[in-house]
N, C-alpha and C positions, 0 to 999 in steps of 0.2 A: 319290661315295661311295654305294656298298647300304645301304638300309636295312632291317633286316628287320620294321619292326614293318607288321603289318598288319589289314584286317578282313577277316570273310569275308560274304557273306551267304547265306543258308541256310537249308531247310525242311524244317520237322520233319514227317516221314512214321513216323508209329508210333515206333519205335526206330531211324529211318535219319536220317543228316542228308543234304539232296540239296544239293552247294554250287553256289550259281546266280553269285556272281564274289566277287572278291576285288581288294583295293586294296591298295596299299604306298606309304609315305613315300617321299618323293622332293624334291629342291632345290625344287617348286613346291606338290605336294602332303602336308600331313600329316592324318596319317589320324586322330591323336588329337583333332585339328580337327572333322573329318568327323565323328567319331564323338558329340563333346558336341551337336552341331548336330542330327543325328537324335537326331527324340522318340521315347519309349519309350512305348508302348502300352499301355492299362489297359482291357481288358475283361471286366471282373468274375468271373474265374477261365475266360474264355472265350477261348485264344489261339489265333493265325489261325493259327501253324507259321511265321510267318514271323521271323527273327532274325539281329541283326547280334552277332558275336564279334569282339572288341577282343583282340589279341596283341603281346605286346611283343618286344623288340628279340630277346629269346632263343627264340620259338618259346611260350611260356607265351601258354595264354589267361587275360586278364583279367580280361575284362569279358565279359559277354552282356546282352541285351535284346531282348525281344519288341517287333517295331514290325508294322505294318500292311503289306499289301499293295502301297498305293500309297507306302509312305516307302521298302518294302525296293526297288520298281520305278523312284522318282526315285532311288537313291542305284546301282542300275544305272545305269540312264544315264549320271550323274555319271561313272561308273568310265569307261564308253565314249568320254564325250567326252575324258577326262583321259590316257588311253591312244593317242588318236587321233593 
């Protein structure tokens, strides 16, 4: 079965988003999993650009969150090995 919900992860350049990957639900992986487990980032009006977008099954984004450097760089990874 497809499924279409997925996340992206993405960096905010001024008014550009640059999408650096993307995950989708699958018999092994779900992404709304993935997505409660990344922390959300709080630096006191101070964000890195870095952000993960939560979409559900229709193409609707949900959710967004500001995470860190190294959470948007492990949760690449994650994508890499799950892909692999």
């Amino acid at each position: 079965m497809f499924y279409q919900s997925k996340i992206l992860v993405w960096y905010q350049v001024a008014s550009q988003k640059v999408v650096l990957g993307e995950a989708f639900s699958d018999d092994e992986h779900n992404v709304v999993s993935l997505w409660h487990q990344a922390p959300q980032e709080s630096y006191n009006g101070h964000d890195t650009g870095f952000r993960l977008s939560l979409f559900d099954d229709d193409g609707r984004e949900v959710a967004d969150k500001a995470v860190s450097m190294v959470t948007a760089d492990e949760f690449l990874s994650h994508i890499v090995k799950a892909s692999a």
